[in-house]
N, C-alpha and C positions, 0 to 999 in steps of 0.2 A: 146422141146415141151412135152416131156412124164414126161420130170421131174415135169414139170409145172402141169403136169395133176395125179401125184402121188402125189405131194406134196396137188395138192387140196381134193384127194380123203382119204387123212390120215388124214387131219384137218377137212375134215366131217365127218370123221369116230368116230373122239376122242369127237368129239362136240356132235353127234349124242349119245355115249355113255356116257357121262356128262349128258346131258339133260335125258336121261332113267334111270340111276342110281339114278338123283333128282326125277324124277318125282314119278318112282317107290316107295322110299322109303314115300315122301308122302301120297301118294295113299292108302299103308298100314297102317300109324299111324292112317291117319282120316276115315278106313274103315273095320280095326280090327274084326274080328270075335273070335277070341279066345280072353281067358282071362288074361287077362295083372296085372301081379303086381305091385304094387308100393310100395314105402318105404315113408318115413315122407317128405323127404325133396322134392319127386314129388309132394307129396299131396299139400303141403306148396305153391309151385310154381302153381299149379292149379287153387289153392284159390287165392291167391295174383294179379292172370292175370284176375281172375275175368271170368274165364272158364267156360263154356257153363255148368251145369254137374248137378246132383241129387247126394248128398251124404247119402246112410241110412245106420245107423246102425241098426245093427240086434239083439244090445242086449236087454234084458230086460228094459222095461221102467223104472224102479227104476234105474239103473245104467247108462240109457240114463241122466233120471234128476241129476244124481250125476255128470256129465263130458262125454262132447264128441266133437267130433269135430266140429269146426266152420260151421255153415249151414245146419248141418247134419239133416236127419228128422228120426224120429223112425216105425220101420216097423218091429217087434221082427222076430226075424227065423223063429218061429212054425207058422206064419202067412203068410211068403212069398209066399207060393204058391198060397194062396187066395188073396192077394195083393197087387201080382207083375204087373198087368194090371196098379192101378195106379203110376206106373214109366212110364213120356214119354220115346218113342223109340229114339226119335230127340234128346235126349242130351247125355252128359256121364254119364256115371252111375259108381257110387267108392261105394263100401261093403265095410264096417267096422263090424266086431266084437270083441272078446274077444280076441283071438291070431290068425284069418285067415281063418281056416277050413271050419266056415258056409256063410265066404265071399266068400269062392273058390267055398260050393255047391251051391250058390245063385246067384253066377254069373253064372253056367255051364246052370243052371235054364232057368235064363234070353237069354243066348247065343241059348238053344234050342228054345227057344218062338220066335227066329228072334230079337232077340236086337242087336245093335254092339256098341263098342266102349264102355265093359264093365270092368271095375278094379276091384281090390280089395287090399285091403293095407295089407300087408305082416308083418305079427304078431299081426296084429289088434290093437288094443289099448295094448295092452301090451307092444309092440313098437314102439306108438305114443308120440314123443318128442314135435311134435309142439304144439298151442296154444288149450288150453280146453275151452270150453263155458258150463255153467250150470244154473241152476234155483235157 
């Protein structure tokens, strides 16, 4: 009888920690407070799934209108702090810039104002391989 009852107490024990290891790591991905990098190929699969999300680049609007990413909307650097209110809080938010930098300040930005689930693409367009959209 004790085996019977060891044997049940290790199968809920390992179930028990299955289920927390999954739930856990969901929990974190869809409620993120820090700021998360991504490369082309997250971006790419973000878009494609048709992902909840606000993409701005922060560069200059002349180099907006020359190429940027798919969806993207323009909201230059020097302007972000005046605004960042219009980015909803409910979706994801991905920074694009030049090579990262004003994606990393503008997300720490957003992250202080109470936003979550906020990215930024790592090397910005400088290494962005995927699809360009322009005027």
């Amino acid at each position: 009888m004790r085996k019977i009852w060891l044997i049940f107490f290790l199968v809920l024990l390992l179930t028990a920690s299955i289920y927390w290891k999954y739930y856990s790591n969901n929990f974190t991905l869809e409620t993120t407070n820090t700021l998360q990098v991504i490369n082309t190929e997250s971006l790419t699969e973000m878009i494609n799934s048709q992902t909840d999300m606000v993409i701005v680049d922060l560069r200059e609007p002349e180099l907006f209108k020359k190429g940027r990413v798919l969806n993207s909307i323009n909201i230059p650097y020097d302007e972000i702090k005046e605004r960042y209110t219009s980015i909803p809080k409910d979706k994801k938010v991905v920074f694009v810039c030049h090579t990262g930098r004003m994606g990393t300040e503008s997300g720490n930005l957003l992250l202080e104002k109470g936003y979550r689930n906020v990215y930024n693409l790592g090397g910005g367009m400088a290494k962005w391989t995927g699809e360009i959209e322009n005027n």
